[in-house]
Every structure is written in structure tokens, then in C-alpha cells.
TORKOLDO-629291 format. One record per residue: x, y, z of N, C-alpha, C, CB in turn; residue in three letters. Coordinates in pm, whole numbers, plus 32768, in hexadecimal, padded with zeros to 4 digits. Glycine has a CB too. Example, Ala and Ser with C-alpha at 12.3 -4.5 7.8 and 13.67 -1.06 7.14 Angstrom:
<rolums>
85277DC7830C84CE7E3E830C85287EB6830C846B7E418389ALA 85057F1F82C485577F9682CA850A8003831385807FC4823CSER 
</rolums>
This chain:
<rolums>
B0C57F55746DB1447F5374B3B1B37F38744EB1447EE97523UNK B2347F9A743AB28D7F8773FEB2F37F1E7425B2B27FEE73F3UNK B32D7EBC73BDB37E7E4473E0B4147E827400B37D7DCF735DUNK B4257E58743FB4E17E537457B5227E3873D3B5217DC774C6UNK B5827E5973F0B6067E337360B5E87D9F737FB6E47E6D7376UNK B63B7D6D73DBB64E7D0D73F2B5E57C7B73B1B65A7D2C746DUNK B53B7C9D73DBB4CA7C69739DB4F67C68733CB4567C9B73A1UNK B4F87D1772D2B4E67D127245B54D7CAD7232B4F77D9B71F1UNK B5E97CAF7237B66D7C56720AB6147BD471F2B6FC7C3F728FUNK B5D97BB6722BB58D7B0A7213B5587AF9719DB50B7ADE7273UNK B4FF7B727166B4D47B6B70F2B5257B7E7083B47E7BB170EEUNK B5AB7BA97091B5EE7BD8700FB60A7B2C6FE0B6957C51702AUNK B6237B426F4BB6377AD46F1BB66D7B066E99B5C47A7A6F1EUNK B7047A956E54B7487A8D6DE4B7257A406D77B7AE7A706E00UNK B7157A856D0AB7067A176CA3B74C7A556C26B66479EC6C85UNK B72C79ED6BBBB7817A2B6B26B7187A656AFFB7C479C06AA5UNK B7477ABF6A9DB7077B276A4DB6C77AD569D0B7787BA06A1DUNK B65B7AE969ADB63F7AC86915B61B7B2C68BAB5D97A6D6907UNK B5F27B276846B5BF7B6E67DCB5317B9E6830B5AE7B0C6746UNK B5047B8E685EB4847BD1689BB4757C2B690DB4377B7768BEUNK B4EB7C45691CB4FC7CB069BAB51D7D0E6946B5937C8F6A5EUNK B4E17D3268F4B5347DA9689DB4E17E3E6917B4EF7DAD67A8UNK B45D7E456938B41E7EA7695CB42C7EB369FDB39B7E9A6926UNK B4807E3C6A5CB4B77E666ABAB54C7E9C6AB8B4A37E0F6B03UNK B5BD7E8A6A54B61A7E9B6A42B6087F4E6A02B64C7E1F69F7UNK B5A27F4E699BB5757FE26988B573806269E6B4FC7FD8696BUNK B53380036A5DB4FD80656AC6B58A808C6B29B47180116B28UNK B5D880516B0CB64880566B8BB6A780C66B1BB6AA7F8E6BC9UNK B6F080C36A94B72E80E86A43B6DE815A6A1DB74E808B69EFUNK B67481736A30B66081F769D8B62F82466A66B5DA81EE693CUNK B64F821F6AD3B654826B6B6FB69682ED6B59B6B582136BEEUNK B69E83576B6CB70C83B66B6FB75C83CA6BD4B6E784206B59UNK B72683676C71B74C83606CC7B7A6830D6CC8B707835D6D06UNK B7AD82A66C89B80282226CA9B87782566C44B7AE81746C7EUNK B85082AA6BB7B89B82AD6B52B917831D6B6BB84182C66ADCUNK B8CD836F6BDDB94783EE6BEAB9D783AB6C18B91884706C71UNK B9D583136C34BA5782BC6C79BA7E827A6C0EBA3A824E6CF8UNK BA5882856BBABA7782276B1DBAB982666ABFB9F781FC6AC6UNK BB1082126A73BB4C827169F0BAE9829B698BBBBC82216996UNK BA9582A969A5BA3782F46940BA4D83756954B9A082DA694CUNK B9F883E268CBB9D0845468BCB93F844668E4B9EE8486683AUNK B8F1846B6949B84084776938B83483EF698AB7EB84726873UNK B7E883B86964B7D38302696BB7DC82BF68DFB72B82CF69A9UNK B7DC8251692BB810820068A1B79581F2683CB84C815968C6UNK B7CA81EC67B2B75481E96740B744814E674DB7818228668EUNK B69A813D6723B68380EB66EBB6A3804E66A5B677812566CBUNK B6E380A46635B754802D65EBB7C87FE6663AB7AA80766575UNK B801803A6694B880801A66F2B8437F9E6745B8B580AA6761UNK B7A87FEB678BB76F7F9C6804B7507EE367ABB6B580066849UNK B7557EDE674BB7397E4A670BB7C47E1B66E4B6CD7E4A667AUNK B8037E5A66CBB8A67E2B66C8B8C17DC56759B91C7ED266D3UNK B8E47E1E67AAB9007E1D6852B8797DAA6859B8E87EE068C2UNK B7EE7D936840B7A67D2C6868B7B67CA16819B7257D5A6865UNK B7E17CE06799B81F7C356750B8C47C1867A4B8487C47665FUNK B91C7C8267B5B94A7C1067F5B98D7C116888B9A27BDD679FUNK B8F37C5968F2B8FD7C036902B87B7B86691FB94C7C236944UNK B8477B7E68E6B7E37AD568CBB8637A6C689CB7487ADE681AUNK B8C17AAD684FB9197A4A682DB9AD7A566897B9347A5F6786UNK B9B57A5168FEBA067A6A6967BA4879DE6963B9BC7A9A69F1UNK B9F479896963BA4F78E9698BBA9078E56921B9FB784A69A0UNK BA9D79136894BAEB78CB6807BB8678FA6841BAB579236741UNK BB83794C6853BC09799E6894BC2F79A36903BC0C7A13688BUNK BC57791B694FBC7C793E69DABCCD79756A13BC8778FF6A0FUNK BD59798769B4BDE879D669FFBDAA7A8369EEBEAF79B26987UNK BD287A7D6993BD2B7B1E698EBCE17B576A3CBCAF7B5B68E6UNK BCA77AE06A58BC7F7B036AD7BBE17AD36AE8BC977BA36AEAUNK BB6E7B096B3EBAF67ABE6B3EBA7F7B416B8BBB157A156BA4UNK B9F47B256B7AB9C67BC76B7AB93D7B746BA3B9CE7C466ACDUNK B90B7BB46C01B8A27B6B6C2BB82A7BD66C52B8D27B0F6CA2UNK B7747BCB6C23B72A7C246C56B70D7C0D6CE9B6BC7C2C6C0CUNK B71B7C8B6D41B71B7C626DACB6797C776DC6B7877CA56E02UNK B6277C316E0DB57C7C4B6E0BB5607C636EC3B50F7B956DBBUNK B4FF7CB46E90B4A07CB46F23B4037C5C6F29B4737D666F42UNK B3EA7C106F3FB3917BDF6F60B3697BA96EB1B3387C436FC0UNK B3CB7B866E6FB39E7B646E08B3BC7BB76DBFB3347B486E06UNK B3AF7C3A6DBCB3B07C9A6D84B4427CC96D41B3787CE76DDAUNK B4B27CE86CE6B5267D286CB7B5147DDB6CF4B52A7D0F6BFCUNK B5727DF76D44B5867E406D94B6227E786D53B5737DFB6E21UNK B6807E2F6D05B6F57E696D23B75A7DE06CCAB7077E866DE2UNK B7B57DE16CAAB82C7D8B6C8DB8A37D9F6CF3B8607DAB6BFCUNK B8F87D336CECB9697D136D66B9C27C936CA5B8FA7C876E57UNK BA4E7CBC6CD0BAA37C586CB3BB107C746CE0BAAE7C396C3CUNK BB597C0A6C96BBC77C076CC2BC3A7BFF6C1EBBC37B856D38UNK BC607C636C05BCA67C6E6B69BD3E7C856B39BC697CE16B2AUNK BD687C806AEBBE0F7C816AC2BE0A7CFE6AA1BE537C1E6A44UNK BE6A7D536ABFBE7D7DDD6AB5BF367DC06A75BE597E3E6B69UNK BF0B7DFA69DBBF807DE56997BFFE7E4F69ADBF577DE1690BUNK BFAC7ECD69EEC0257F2D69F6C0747EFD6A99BFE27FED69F1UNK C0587ECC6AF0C0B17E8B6B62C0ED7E1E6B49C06F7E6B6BD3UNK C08C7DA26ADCC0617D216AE4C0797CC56B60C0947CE86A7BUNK BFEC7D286B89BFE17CDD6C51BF3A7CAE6C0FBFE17D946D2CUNK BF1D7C5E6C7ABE687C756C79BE2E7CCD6CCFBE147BF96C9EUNK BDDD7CFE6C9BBD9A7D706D01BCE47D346D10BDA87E386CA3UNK BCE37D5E6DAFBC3F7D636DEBBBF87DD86DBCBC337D6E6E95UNK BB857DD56D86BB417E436D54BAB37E2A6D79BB577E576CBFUNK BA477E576D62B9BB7E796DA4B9847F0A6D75B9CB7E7A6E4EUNK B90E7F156D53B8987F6A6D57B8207F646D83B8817F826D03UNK B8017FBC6DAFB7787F7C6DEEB70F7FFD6DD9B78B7F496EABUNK B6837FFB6D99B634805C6D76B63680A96E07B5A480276D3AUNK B60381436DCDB62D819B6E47B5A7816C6ECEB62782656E0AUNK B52D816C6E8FB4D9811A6EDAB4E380C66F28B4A480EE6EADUNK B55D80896F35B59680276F91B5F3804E6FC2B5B47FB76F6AUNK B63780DF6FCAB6BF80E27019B69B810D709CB73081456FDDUNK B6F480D970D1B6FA81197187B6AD80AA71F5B68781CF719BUNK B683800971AEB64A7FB771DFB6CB7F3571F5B5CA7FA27186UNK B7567F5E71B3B7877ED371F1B7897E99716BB7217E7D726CUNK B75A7E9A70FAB78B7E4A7069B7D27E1C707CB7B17E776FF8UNK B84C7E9F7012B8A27EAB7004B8FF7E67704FB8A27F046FFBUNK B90E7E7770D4B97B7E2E7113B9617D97710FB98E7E5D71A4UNK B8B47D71711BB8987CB870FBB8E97CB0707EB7D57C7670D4UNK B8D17CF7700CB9147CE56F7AB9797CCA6F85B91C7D446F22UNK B9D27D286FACBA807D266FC3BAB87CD6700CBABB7D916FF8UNK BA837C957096BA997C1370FABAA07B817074B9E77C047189UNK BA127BA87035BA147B006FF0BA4D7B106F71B9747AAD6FD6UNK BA847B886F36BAE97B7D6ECDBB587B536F1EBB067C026E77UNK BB887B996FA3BC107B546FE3BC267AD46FE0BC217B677064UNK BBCE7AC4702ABB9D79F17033BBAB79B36FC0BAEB79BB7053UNK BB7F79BA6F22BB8C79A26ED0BC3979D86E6ABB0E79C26EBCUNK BC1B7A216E9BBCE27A426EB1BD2E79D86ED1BD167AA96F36UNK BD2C79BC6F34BD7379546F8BBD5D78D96F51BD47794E701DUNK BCC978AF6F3CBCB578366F1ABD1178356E79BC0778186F1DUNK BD2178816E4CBD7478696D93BDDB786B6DBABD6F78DD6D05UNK BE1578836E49BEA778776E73BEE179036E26BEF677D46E38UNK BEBB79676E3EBF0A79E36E37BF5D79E26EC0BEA67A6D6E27UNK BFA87A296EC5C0227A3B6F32BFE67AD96F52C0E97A2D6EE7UNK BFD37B276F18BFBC7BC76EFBBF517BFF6EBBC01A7BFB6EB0UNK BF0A7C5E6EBCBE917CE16E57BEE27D526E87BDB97CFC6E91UNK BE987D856E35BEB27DFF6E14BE4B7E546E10BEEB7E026DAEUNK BE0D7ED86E2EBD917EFF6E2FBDC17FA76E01BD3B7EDC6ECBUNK BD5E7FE06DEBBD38806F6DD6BCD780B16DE2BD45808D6D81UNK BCD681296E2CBC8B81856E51BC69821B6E3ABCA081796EA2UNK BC0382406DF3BC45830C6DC0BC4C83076E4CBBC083BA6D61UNK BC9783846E43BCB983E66ED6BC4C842A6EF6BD30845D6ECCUNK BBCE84326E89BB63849A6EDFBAFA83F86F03BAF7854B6E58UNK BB0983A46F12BA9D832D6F43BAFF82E26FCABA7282A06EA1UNK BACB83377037BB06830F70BCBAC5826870BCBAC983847150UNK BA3F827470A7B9DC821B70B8BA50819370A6B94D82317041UNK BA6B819B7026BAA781256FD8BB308125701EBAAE81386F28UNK BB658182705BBBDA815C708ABBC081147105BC3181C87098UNK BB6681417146BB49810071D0BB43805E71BBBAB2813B7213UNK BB1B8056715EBAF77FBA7127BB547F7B7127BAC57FA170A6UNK BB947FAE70DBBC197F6C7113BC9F7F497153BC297F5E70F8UNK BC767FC9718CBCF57F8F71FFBC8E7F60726FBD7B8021724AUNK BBDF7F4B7259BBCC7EF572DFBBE37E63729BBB217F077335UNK BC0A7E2F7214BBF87DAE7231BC967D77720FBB767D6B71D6UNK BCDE7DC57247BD707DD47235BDEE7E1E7202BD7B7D977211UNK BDE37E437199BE207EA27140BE617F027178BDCF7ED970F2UNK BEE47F49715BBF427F937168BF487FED710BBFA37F5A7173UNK BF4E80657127BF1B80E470C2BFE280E070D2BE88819E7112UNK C00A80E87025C08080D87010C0B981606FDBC08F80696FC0UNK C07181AD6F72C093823C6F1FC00E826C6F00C0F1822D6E89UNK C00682C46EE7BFAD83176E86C01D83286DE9BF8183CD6EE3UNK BF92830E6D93BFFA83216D0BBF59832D6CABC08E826B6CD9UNK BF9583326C31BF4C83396BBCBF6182EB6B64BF50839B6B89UNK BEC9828D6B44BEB3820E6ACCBE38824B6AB5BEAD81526AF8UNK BE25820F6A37BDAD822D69F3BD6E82C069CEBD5681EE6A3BUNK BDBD834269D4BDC883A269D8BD6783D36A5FBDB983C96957UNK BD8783836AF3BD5583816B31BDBA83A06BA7BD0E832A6B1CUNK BD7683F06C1ABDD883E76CB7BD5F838E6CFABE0384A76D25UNK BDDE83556D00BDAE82A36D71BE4282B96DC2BDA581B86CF3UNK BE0882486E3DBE6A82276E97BE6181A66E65BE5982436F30UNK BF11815A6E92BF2A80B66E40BF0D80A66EF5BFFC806E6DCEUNK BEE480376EDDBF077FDC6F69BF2A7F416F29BE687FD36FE9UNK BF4F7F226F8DBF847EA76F91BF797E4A7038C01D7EC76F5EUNK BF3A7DC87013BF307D307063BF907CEF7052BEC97CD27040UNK BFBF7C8370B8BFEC7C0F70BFBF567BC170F1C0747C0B7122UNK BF7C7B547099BF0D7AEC70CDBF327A77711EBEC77AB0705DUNK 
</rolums>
């Protein structure tokens, strides 16, 4: 018998990244599925994917840069969720991935709810989020856990829609 979202949501769980999630962080970044929404060419190489895992294992040294958490299923790293400084607005923005193996169960939106919450708790007033225009999925995400689809524009040599929260 298949579980409800709702069940699964119980099992998701946040933690920090270390030097040893290098081969779950692998599996999500070299996706071609997850990567076609990313500023990459292809998926991401290798070398990049240990960059992005040192820091973030080192997420707490830098707190105004923002904070990045593996989001897990049953133990398991399924995906990342933070919450980060985006220098070209300089707003913070909610962000999330989640391996494709897990989409369409409700993650994503647990991810994005407890980056909000953790939003709030650092006393942000505002996020900021982004979405390509071809990942409805991800847009749905967020305008269910609040968000206001504000423009369509281009960052990262990318078409995303900006949205924007009040918290």
C-alpha cells in the first residue's frame, strides 16, 4: 500500500551537509532532470559538485551569506532546501532541490514551508524566490506556500520568474 504525502512529510528530515554526502549530492547534480532548471550546461561536473559540497558542509562559517540544509527521507539525502543571499537583488531567497525520484510526493513544498519558518525565525521581513518558466512543478511550490509571481526576467543566463514574500 502506497503512503500519502502527508505520512511521507513525517519522514522528511533537515540536517547540515558534511564532507561525506559527496555521493548523495552527486546523484542529485549530475541528474539531467533536476539540471535542465540550473545554470549549468549538461549537469554539473564533478569538480563543481565538491565545491558546492565544501561549502556547503561549511554553511554555518557564513551566516549573512545564508544557510543550506540536506533535506532526507527516512534518513536517506533526497534533495537540499536553503535559504541564501542573492547579491544581484541583495534580498534572501528560498531555494530547494529535490532528486527527480522524489518529485510529485510533497518534498519540495515540506522543504520550502521549513526554509520559510526558518526565514522568519532569522527575522527576515521578505525572500525572494525563482523559478525557470518551463518547471510549473516549482512554481506551484511556491505560490502554494505563499509567494507572488512578480515578473518574468533573466539571471543567470536563465528565464525564471522573480517572486516575492512578505513574512
Amino acid at each position: 500500500m502506497k503512503s500519502s504525502n502527508n505520512e511521507q512529510a513525517h519522514d522528511i528530515g533537515f540536517r547540515l551537509f558534511n564532507m561525506n554526502d559527496y555521493n548523495a549530492l552527486q546523484a542529485i547534480y549530475s541528474n539531467e532532470h533536476v539540471c535542465q532548471y540550473l545554470p549549468v550546461e549538461g549537469v554539473v561536473p564533478d569538480d563543481r559538485i565538491k565545491k558546492i559540497l565544501a561549502s556547503y558542509s561549511d554553511t554555518l562559517s557564513h551566516p549573512k551569506d545564508g544557510i543550506v540544509y540536506a533535506v532526507t527521507f527516512k534518513g536517506n539525502i533526497i534533495g537540499y532546501a536553503g535559504v541564501k543571499h542573492v547579491k544581484e537583488y541583495d534580498k534572501y531567497e528560498i531555494y530547494y532541490g529535490i532528486h527527480p525520484d522524489y518529485w510529485g510526493h510533497g518534498y519540495a513544498t515540506t522543504a520550502a514551508n521549513y526554509m520559510k519558518a526558518l526565514a522568519k525565525r532569522r527575522g527576515l521581513k521578505e525572500v525572494i524566490a525563482f523559478a525557470h518558466i518551463d518547471n510549473p512543478a516549482s512554481q506551484r511550490v511556491l505560490e502554494k506556500i505563499g509567494y507572488t509571481k512578480v515578473e518574468q526576467i533573466t539571471l543567470w543566463k536563465l528565464p525564471l520568474y522573480y517572486y516575492h514574500m512578505s513574512l
